[in-house]
TIDOMAR-987534 format. One record per atom (N, C-alpha, C): residue in three letters; x, y, z. Coordinates in steps of 0.02 Angstrom, whole numbers, plus 50000, padded with zeros to 5 digits. Layout:
<atoms>
ALAXYZ;...
</atoms>
This chain:
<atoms>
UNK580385904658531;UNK580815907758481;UNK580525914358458;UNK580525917758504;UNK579995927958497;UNK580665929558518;UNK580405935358462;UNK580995942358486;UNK580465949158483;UNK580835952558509;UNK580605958858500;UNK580855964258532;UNK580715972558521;UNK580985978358529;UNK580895979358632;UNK580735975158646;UNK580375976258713;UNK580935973258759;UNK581235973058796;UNK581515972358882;UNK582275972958854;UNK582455977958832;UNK583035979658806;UNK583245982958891;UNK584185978758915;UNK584395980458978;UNK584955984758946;UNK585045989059020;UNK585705992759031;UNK585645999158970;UNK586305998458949;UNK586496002858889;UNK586296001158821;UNK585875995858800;UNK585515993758757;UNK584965994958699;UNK585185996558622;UNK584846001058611;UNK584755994858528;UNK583945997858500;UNK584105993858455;UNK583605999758404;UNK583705998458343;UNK583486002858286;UNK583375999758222;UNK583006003758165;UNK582935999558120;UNK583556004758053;UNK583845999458017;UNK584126002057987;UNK583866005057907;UNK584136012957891;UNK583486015257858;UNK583946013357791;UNK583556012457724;UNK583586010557658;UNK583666014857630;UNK583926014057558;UNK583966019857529;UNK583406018457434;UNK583186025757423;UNK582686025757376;UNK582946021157336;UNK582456016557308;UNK582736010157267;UNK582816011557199;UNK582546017857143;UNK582786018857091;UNK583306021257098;UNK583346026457142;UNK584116029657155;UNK584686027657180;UNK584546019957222;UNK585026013257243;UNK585386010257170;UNK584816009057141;UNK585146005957076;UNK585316010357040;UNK585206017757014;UNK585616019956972;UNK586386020556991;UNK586486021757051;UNK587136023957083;UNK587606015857105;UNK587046011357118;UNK587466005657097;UNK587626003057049;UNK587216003556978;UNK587556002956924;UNK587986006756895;UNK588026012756927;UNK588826017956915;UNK589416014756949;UNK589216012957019;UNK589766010857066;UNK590026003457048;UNK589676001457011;UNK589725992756961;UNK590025995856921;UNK589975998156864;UNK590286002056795;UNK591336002556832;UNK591166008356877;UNK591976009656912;UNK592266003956932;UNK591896000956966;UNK592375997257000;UNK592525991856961;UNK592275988256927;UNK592275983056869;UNK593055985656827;UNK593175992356794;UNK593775995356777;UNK594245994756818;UNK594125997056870;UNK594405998256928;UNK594725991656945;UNK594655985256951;UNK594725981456987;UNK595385978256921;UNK595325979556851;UNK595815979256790;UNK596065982656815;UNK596185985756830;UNK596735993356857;UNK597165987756896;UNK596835985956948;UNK597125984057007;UNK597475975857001;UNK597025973656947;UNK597445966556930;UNK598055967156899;UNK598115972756855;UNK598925974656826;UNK599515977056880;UNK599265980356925;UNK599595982556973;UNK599775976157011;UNK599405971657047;UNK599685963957057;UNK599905962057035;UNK599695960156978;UNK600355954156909;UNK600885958156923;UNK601075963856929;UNK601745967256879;UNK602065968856975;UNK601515969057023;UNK602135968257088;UNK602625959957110;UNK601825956157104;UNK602105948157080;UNK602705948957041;UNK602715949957002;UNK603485948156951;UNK604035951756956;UNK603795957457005;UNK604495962757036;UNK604825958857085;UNK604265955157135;UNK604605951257188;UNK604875946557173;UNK604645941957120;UNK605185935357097;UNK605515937657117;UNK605735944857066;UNK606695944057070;UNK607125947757106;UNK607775948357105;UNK608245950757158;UNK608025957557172;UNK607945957657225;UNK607755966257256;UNK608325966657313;UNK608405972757327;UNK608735975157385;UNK608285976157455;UNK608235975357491;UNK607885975457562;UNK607305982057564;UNK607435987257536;UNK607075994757536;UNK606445994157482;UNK607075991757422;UNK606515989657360;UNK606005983457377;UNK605975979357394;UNK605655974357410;UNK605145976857463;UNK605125978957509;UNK604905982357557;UNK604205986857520;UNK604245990457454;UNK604255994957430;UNK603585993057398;UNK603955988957369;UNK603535984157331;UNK602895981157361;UNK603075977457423;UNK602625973557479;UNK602235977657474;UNK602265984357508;UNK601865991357529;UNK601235991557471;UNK601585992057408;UNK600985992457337;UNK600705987657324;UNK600955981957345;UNK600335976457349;UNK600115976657382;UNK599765977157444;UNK599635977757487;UNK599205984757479;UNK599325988757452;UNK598655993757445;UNK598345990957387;UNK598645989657351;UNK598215984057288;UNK597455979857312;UNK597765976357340;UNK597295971857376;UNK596825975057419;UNK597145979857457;UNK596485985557478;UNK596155985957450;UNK596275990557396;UNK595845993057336;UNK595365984957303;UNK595755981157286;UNK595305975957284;UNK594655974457319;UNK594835973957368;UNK594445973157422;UNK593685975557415;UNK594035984357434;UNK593345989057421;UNK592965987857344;UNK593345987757298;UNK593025987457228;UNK592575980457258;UNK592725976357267;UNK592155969057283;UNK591795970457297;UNK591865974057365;UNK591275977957404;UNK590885981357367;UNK591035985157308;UNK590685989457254;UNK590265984757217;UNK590635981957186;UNK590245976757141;UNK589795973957178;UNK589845971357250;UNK589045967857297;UNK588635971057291;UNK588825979057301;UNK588165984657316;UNK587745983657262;UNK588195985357175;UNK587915986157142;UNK587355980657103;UNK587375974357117;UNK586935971557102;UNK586265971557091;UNK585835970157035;UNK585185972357046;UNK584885969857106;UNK584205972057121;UNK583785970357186;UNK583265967857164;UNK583345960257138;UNK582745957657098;UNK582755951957151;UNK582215951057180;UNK582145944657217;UNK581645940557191;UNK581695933857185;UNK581135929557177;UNK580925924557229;UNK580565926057274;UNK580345923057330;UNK579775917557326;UNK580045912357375;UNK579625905657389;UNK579545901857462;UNK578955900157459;UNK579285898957552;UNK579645894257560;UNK580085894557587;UNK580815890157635;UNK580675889757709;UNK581175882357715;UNK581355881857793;UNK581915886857781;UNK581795891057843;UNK582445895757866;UNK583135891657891;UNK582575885357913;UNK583405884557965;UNK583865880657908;UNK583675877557843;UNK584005875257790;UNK584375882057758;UNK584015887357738;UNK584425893857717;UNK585005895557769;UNK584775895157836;UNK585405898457889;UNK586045894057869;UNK585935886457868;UNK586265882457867;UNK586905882057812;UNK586565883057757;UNK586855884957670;UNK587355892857693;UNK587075896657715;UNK587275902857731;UNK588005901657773;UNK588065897557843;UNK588385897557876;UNK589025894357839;UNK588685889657801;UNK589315884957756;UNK589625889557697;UNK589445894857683;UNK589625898557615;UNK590135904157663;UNK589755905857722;UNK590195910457766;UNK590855908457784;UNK591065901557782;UNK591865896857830;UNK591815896557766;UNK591705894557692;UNK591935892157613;UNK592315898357606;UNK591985905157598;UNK592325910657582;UNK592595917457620;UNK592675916357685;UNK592965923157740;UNK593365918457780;UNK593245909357785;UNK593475906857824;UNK593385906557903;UNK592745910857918;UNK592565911757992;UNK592005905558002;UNK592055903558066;UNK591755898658079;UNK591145898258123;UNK590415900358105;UNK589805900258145;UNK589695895558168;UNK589365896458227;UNK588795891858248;UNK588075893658223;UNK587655888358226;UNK586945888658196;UNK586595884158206;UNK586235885558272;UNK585925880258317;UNK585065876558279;UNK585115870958301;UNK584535867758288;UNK583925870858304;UNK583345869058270;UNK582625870958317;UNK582575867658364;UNK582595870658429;UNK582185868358467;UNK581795862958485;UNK581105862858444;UNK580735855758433;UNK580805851658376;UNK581215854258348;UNK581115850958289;UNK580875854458236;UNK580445858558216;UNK579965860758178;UNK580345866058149;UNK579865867158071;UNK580535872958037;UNK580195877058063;UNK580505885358026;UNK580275893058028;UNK580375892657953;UNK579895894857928;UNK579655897157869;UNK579365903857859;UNK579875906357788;UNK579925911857771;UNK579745911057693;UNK579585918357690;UNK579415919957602;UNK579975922457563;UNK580405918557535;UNK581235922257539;UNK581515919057465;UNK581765923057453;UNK582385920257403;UNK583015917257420;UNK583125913057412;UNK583355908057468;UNK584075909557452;UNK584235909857377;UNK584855914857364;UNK585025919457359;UNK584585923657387;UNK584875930657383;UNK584875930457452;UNK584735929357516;UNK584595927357575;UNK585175926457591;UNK585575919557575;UNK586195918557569;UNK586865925057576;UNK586755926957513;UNK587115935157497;UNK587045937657535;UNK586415940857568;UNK586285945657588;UNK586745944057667;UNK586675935957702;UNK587045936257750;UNK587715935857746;UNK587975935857685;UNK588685937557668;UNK588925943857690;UNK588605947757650;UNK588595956657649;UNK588775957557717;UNK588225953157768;UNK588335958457818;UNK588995954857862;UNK589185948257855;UNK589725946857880;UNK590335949757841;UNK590425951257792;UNK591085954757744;UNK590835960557783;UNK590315963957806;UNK590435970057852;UNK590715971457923;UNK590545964757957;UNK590875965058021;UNK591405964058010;UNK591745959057952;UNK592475957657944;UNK592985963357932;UNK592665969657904;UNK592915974457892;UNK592865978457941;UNK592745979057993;UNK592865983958047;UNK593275979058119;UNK593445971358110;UNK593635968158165;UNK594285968758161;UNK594775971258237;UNK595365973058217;UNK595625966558262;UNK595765967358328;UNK596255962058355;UNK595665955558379;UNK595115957558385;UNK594665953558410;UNK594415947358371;UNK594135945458402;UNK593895937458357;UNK593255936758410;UNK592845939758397;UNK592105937658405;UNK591755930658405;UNK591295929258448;UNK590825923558433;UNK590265925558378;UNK590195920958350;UNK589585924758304;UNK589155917358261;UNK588265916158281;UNK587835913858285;UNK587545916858255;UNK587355911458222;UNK586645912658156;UNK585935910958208;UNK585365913758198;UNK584905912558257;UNK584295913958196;UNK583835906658198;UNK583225909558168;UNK582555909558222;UNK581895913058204;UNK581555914158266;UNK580935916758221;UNK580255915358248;UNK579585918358274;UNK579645923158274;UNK579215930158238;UNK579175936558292;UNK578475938058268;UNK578165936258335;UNK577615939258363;UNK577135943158339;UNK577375947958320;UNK577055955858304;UNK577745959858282;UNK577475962858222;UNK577965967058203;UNK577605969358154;UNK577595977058195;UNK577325983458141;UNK577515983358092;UNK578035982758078;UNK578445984557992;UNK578365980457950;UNK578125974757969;UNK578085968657932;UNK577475970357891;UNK577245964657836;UNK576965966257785;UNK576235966557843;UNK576145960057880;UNK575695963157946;UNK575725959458005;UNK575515962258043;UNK575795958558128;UNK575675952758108;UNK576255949158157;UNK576325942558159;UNK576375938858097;UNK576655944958070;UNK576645937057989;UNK577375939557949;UNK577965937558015;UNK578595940558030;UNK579055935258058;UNK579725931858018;UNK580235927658054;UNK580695932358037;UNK581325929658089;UNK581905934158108;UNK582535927458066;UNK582995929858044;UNK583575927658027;UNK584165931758053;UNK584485931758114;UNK584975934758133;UNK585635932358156;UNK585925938458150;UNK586825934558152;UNK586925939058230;UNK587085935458276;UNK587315939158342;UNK588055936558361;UNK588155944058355;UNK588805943658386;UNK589305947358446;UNK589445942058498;UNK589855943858553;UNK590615944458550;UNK590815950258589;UNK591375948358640;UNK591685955758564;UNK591325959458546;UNK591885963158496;UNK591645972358496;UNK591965975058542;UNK591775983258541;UNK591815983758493;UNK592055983958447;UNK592285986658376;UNK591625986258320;UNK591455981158315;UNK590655980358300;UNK590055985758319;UNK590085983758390;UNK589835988958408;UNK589715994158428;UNK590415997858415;UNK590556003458404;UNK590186006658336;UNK590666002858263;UNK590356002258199;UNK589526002458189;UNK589195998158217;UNK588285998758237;UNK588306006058262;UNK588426009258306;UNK588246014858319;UNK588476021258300;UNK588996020858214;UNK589126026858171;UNK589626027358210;UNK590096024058227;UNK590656026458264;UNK591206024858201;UNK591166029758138;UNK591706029958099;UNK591936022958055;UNK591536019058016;UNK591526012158006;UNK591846009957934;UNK591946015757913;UNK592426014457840;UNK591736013057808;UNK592206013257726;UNK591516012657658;UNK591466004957661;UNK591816001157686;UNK591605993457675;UNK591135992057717;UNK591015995657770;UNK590295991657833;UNK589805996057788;UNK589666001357761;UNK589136003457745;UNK588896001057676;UNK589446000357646;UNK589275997657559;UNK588955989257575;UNK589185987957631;UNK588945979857617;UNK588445980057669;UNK588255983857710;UNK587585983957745;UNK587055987457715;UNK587345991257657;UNK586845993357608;UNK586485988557573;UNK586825985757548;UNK586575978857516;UNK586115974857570;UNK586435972857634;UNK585865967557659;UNK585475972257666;UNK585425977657669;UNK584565980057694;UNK584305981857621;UNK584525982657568;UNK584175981957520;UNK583715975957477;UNK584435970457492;UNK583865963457511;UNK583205961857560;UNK583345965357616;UNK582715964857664;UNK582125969357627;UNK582335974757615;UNK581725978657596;UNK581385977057521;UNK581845972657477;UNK581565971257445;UNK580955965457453;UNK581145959957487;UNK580925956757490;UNK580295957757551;UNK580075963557565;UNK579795967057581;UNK579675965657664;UNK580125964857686;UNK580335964457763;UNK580725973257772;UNK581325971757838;UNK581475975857872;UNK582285973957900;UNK582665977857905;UNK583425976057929;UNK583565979458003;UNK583585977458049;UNK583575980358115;UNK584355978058150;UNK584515982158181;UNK585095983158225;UNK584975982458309;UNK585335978858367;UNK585205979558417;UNK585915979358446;UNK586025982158484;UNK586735984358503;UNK586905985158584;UNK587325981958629;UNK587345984958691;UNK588345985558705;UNK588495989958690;UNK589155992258691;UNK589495988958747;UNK589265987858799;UNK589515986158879;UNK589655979758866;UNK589475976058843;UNK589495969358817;UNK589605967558770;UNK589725972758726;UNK590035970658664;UNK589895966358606;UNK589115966158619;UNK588395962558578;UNK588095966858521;UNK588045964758473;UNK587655965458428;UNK587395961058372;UNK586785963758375;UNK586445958158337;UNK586195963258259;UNK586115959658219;UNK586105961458163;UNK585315954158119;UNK584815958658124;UNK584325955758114;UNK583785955458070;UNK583695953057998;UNK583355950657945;UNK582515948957978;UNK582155953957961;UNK581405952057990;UNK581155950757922;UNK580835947257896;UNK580735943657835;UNK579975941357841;UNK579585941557767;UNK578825941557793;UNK578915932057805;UNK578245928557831;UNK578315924157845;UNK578065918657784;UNK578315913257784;UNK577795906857711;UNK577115910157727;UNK576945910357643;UNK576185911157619;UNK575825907257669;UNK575995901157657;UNK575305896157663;UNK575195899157772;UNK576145899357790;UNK575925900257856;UNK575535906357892;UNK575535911457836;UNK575355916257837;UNK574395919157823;UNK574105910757802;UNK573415913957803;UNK573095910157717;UNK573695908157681;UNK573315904657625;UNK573045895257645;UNK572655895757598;UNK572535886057624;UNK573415881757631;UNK573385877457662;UNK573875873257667;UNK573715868057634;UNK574595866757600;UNK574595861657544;UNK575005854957588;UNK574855847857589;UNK575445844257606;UNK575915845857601;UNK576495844757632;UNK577105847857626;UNK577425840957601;UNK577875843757561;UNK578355839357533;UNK578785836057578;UNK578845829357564;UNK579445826757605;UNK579995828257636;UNK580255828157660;UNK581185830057665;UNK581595823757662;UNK582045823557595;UNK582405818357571;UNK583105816957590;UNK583405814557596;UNK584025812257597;UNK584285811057534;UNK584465812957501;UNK584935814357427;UNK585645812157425;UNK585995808857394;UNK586795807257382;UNK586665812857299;UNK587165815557297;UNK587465817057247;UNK588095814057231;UNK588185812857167;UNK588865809957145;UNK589255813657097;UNK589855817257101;UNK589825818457025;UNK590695820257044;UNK591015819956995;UNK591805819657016;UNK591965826656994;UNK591745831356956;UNK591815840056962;UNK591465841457042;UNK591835842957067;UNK591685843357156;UNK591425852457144;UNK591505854857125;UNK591005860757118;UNK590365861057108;UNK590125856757046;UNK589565854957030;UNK589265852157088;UNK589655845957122;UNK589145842757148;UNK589235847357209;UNK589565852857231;UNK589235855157294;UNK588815858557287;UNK588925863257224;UNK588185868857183;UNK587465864657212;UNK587585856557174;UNK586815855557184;UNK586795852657251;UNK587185850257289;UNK586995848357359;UNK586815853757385;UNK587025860657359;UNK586725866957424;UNK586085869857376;UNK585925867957319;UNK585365868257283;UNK584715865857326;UNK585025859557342;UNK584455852157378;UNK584325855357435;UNK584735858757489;UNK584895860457552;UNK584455866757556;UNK584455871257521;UNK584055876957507;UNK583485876257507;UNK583085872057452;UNK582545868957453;UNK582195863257513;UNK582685862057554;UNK582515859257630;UNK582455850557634;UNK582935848657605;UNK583075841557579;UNK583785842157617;UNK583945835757633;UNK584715834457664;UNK585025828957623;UNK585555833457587;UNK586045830157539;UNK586535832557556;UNK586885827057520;UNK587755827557542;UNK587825825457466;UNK588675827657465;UNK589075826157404;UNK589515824057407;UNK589695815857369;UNK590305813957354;UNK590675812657273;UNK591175812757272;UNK591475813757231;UNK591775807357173;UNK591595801357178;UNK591685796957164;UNK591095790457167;UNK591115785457116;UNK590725780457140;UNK590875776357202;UNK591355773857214;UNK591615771557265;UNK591545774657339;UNK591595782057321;UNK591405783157398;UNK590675782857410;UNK590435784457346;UNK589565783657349;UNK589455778357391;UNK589495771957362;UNK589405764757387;UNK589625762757483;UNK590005767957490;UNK590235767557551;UNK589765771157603;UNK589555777757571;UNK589035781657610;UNK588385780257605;UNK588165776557569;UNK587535771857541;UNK587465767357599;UNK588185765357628;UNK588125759157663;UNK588115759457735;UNK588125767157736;UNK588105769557795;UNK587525773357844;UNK587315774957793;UNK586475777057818;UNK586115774157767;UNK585355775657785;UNK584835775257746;UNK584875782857684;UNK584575781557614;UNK584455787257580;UNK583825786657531;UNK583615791757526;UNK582855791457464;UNK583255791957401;UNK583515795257386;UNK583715794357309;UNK584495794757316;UNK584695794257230;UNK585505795857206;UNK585335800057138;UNK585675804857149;UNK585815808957087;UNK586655808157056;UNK586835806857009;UNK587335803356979;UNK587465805456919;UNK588095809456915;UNK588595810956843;UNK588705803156814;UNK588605803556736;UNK588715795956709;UNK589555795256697;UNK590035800356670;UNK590575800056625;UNK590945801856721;UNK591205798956750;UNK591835797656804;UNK592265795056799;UNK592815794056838;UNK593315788356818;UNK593345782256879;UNK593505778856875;UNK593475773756902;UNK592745769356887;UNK592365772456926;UNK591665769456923;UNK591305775156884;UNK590895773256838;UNK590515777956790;UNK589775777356841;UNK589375781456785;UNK588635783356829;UNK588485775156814;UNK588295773956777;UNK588205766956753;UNK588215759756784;UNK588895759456804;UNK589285754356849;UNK588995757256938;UNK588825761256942;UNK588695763557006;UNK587955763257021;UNK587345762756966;UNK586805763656950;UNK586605754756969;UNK587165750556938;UNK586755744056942;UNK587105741057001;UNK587645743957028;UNK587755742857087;UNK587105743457154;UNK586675749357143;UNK586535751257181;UNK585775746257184;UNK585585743957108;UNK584925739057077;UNK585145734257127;UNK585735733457124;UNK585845725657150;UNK585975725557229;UNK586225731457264;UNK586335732357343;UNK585505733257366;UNK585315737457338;UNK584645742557367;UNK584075742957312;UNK583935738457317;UNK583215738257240;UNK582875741357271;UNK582505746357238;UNK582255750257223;UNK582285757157244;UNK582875758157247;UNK583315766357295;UNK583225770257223;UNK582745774957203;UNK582775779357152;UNK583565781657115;UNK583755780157069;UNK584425783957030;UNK584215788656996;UNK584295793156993;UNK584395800356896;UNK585235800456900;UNK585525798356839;UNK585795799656791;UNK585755807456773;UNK586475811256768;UNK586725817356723;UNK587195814656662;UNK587045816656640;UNK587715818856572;UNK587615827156547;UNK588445827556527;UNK588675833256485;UNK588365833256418;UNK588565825256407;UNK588405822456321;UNK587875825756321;UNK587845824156252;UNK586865823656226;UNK586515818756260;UNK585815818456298;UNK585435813556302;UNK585235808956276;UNK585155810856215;UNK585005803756166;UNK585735800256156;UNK586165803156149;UNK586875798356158;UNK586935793256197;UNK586845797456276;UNK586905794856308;UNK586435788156324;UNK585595788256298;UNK585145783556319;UNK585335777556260;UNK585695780256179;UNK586045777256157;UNK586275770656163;UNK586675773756194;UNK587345769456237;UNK587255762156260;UNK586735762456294;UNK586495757656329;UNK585585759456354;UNK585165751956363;UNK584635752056386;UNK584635754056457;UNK584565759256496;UNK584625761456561;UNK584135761456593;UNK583965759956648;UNK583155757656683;UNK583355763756713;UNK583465771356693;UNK583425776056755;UNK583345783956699;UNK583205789156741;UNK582995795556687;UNK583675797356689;UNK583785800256633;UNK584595801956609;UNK584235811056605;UNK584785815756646;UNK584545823956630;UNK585045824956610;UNK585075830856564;UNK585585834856513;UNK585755839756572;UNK586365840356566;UNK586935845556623;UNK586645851856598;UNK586755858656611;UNK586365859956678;UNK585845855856691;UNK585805854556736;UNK585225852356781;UNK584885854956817;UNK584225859456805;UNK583905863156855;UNK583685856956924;UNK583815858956985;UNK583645857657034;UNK582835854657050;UNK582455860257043;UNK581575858257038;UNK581555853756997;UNK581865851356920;UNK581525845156888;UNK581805838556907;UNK582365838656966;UNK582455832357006;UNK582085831157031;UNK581855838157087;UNK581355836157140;UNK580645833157091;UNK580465836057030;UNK579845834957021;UNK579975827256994;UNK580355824256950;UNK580695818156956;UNK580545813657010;UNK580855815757056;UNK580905811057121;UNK580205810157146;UNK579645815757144;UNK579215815057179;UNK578605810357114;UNK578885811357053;UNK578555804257023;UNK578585799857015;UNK579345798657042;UNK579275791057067;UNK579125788957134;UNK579075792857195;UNK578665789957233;UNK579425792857293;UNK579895794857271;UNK580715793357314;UNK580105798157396;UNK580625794157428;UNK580495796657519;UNK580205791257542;UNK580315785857537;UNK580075779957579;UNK580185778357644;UNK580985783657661;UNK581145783457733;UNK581465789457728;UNK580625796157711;UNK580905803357720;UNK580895804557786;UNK581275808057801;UNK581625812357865;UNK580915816457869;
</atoms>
């Protein structure tokens, strides 16, 4: 799993993509945030008020007319989004991650919101790639650059693979060999790679490739381009420094990798924290009910349950001593909205009850005091 600048065929050319000064990134993105934020009120009045032209009776020209101004509306939408991505600050807080759990989260947020559908192949042996990364801004950042190819793809429909990898040696990196790759490659689309090589790409490929390479360089990696027009390949590639510990500090045991149920019947929530768990390199899934819980419980093996108490049908509660009585001793935590003490109130509960939000790390640190991973992955 090596890459590198070396046995590049044919018409094949690859480069690093250059950054722009980072005080002067953010002042001009917090201008271009300021506009477009107005801008985008502008553009929501202009929708509502074409919406309610079309309800009603139009004549064929007028209607037509109409279509036309929505339709640049939503343009304009569009780009303003694109504005607002750029402008975000460039604050990263980095920790080492499995990559191939970040690609994974990434690929699923990419088909949640553009609707395009990656592939994102397994390791190899098994074994992660670990990186020093912010695992959500990582995410974003491979957003950015897919809302960039999306914006230059006209009749085509590309293959396009998430690929994580080893690299070897790499000058730019904080220092040789202490360098993984996160890349999105994509075939079968001139237009791409046309766009890669300044061939006229509109403000949406550059505003949102601004951003991923501002994520890379923050996080004090490198954003590289490799391109072969004849084939209609390009790869678009995140060199990222590599985990501390793999990188030269002592090594700590590594934490388990768990199998997690989440339960919670706000299906937002519980996907927030299943791609919370997923990030952090744990394999959880989310269902939406007690009942289906009990069903997916019964279907594999799992180290813990994380569980909303207030549901309908089956409460956290009813699902909690279900689980005492199927699977003694399968770790439960309990959420509530309520107050905690309400809730412990309520009833004597043999399980830790957390107050909603729920930071993610004080599950894990939770779980790992009671001992959960008895049949970690």
């Amino acid at each position: 799993m090596s890459t590198g600048d070396q046995g590049l065929a044919g018409d094949e050319r690859a480069f690093e993509v250059p950054g722009i000064e980072a005080d002067r990134h953010a002042s001009l993105g917090l201008a271009a945030g300021l506009l477009a934020h107005e801008f985008n009120i502008l553009l929501s009045g202009i929708l509502l008020n074409a919406g309610v032209l079309l309800d009603g009776e139009r004549g064929d020209s007028q209607r037509a007319r109409i279509e036309m101004i929505a339709a640049k509306a939503r343009r304009g939408a569009d780009l303003t989004a694109s504005l607002l991505a750029a402008s975000r600050t460039l604050r990263v807080d980095p920790d080492d991650r499995d990559l191939f759990a970040v690609a994974k989260v990434a690929v699923r947020r990419i088909a949640e919101e553009t609707g395009l559908d990656l592939s994102c192949p397994a390791a190899v042996d098994g074994s992660p790639v670990r990186a020093h990364v912010d695992a959500d801004a990582c995410v974003v950042a491979m957003l950015d650059v897919v809302f960039a190819i999306r914006a230059v793809l006209r009749e085509s429909k590309p293959s396009m693979v998430v690929e994580v990898g080893d690299i070897e040696a790499d000058p730019g990196a904080r220092r040789p060999g202490a360098a993984v790759a996160l890349r999105l490659r994509v075939n079968g689309s001139a237009d791409v790679a046309a766009a890669a090589l300044g061939d006229n790409p509109g403000g949406d490929w550059a505003i949102r490739l601004a951003a991923a390479v501002g994520y890379a360089q923050a996080s004090r990696g490198s954003f590289r381009l490799f391109v072969a027009p004849s084939r209609g390949e390009t790869v678009f590639e995140f060199r990222l420094p590599k985990a501390l510990l793999d990188a030269g500090r002592e090594a700590a045991p590594a934490a388990p990798r768990l199998r997690i149920l989440v339960v919670d019947d706000d299906a937002d929530l519980a996907d927030v924290m299943r791609e919370g768990l997923g990030l952090r390199g744990h394999d959880a899934e989310a269902c939406y009910s007690g009942v289906a819980a009990l069903d997916l419980l019964a279907a594999r093996p799992w180290d813990a349950v994380v569980s909303d108490i207030s549901m309908p049908g089956m409460s956290g509660y009813q699902l909690l001593e279900a689980v005492q009585d199927r699977w003694p001793g399968l770790p439960v935590l309990l959420m509530t909205a309520f107050s905690r003490e309400i809730a412990m109130g309520e009833r004597r509960i043999p399980a830790r009850i957390f107050q909603k939000p729920v930071e993610v790390s004080k599950l894990l640190d939770e779980l790992a005091s009671l001992g959960a991973g008895r049949r970690a992955i």
